[in-house]
Structures are given as C-alpha cells and as structure tokens.
C-alpha positions as a Markdown table, in Angstrom:
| # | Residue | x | y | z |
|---|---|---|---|---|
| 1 | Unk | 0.0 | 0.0 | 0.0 |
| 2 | Unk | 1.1 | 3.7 | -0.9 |
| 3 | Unk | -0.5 | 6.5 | 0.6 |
| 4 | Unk | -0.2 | 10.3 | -0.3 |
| 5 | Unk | -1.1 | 13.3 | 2.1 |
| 6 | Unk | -2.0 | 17.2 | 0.6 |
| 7 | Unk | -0.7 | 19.3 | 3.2 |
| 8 | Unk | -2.5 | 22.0 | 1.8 |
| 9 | Unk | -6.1 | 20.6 | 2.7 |
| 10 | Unk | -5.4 | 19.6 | 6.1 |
| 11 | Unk | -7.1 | 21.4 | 8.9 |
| 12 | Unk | -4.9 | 19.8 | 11.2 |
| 13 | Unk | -7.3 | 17.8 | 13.0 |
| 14 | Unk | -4.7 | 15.6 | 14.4 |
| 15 | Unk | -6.7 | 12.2 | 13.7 |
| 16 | Unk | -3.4 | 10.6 | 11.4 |
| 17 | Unk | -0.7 | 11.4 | 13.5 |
| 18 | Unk | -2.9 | 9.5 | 16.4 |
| 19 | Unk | -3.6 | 6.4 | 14.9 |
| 20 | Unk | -0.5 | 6.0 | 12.7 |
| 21 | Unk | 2.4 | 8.0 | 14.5 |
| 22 | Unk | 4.9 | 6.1 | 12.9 |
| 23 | Unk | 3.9 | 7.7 | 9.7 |
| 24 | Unk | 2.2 | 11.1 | 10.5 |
| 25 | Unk | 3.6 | 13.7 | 12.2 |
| 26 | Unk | 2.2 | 16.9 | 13.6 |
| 27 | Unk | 4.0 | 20.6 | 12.8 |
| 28 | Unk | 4.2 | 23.2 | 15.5 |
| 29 | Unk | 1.2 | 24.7 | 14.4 |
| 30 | Unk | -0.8 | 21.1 | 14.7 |
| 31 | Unk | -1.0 | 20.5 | 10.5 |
| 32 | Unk | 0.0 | 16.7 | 9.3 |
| 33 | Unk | 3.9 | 16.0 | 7.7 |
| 34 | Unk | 4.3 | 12.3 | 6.0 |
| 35 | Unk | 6.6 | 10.6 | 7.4 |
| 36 | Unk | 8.9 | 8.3 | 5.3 |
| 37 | Unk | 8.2 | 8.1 | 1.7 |
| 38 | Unk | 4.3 | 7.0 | 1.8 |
| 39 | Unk | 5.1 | 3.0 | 1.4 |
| 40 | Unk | 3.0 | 1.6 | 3.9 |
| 41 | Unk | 4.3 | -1.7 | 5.6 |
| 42 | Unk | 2.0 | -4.5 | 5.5 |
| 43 | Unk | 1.4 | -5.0 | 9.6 |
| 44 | Unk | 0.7 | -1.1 | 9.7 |
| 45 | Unk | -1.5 | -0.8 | 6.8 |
| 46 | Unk | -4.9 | -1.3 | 9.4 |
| 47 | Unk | -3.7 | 1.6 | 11.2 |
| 48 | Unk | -2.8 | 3.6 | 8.1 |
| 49 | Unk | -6.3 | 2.9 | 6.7 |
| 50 | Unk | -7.6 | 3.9 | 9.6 |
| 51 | Unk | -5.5 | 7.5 | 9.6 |
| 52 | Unk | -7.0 | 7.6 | 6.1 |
| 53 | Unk | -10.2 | 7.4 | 6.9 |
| 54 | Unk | -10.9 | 9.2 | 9.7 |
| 55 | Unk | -9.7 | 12.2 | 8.0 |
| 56 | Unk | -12.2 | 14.6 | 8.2 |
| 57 | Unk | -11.0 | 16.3 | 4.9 |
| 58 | Unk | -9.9 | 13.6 | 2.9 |
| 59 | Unk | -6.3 | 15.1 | 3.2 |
| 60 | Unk | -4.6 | 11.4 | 2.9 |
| 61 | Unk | -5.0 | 9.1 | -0.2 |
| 62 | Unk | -4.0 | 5.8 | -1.4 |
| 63 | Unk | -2.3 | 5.0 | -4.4 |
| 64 | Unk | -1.9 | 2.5 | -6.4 |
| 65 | Unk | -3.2 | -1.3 | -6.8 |
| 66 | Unk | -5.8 | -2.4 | -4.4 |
| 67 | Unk | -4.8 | -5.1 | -1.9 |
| 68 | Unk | -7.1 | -7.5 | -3.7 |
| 69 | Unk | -5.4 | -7.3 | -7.1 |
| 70 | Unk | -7.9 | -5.3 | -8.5 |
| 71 | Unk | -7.1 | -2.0 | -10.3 |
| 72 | Unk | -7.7 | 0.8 | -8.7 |
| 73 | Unk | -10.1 | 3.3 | -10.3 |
| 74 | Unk | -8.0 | 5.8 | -11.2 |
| 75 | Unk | -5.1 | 3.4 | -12.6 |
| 76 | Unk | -7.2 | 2.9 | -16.1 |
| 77 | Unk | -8.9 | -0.6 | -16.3 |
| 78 | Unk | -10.4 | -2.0 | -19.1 |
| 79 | Unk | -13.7 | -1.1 | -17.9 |
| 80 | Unk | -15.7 | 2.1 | -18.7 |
| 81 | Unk | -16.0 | 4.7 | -15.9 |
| 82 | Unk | -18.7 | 6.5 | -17.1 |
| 83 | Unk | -21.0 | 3.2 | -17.0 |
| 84 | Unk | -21.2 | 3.8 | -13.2 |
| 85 | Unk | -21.5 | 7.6 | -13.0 |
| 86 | Unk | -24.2 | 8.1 | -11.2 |
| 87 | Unk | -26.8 | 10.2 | -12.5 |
| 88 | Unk | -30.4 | 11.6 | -11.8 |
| 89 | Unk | -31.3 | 9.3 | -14.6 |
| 90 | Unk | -30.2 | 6.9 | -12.7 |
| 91 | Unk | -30.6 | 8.0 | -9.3 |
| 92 | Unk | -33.1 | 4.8 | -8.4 |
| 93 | Unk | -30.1 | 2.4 | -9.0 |
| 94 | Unk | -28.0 | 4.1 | -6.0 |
| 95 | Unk | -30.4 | 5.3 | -3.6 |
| 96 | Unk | -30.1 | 9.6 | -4.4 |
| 97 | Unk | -32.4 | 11.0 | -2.2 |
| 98 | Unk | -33.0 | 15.1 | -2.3 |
C-alpha cells in the first residue's frame, strides 16, 4: 500500500498522527507531515487505513493497486468509468435522495 497526504487541505485535525504515529507527524502549528516516503508496511497498513479514513478532509490518499489485485479506479482498467457515473437518470439504481 502507498498512501499520499495534501498538506495543503489539512485542517490539522490531528486524527493521522494519532492512529499511525509512525507515519504522520504533527508541525508546530498542529498541521500533518508524511513521514517516510508514503510505502505503507503491510502490519501497519490497518492503522494507516484507519488514519485515512478518519480524516475529516480527505487530506490522505491511497495510491496504487488495491490489496485485492484489482485495479484501482484511477489506474485505467479496461472497464468504462462512465457506465457507473451516477446520474439523476439513474438515481433509483444508487439510492439519491434530495
């Protein structure tokens, strides 16, 4: 697993750095730093996932293949993206509620 972190949209809400110290580290003025080079080590990668996620601002991201050997999205698979936009047209497939 690879991860990425945009240091300009943290808020510096301080959740990374708490669940995956060994990889996030808080500047004096409480906004996230990467750690190391973004290669996540496999026993870490539950605590790394969890940094990511808790992110209130979606400041961390993962790059790269999936775990399960799946493309990612964004890596260019065979299949056609916009088949699973979703639409208004097809808002009763995915639940869109107003």
């Amino acid at each position: 697993m690879r991860i990425r972190l945009d240091r300009t949209v943290c808020d510096g809400f301080g959740a990374c750095a708490k669940h995956a110290p060994d990889y996030f580290s808080l500047d004096d003025w409480g906004y996230a730093s990467l750690e190391g080079n973004g290669e996540v080590a496999e026993g870490d990668r539950d605590d790394v996932l969890r940094a990511l996620l808790d992110c209130p601002v979606h400041a961390i991201t993962e790059w790269g293949e999936h775990h399960d050997g799946e493309p990612h999205p964004r890596s260019g698979g065979a299949e056609d993206a916009a088949e699973h936009l979703k639409t208004e047209a097809n808002e009763a497939e995915w639940g869109f509620t107003r």
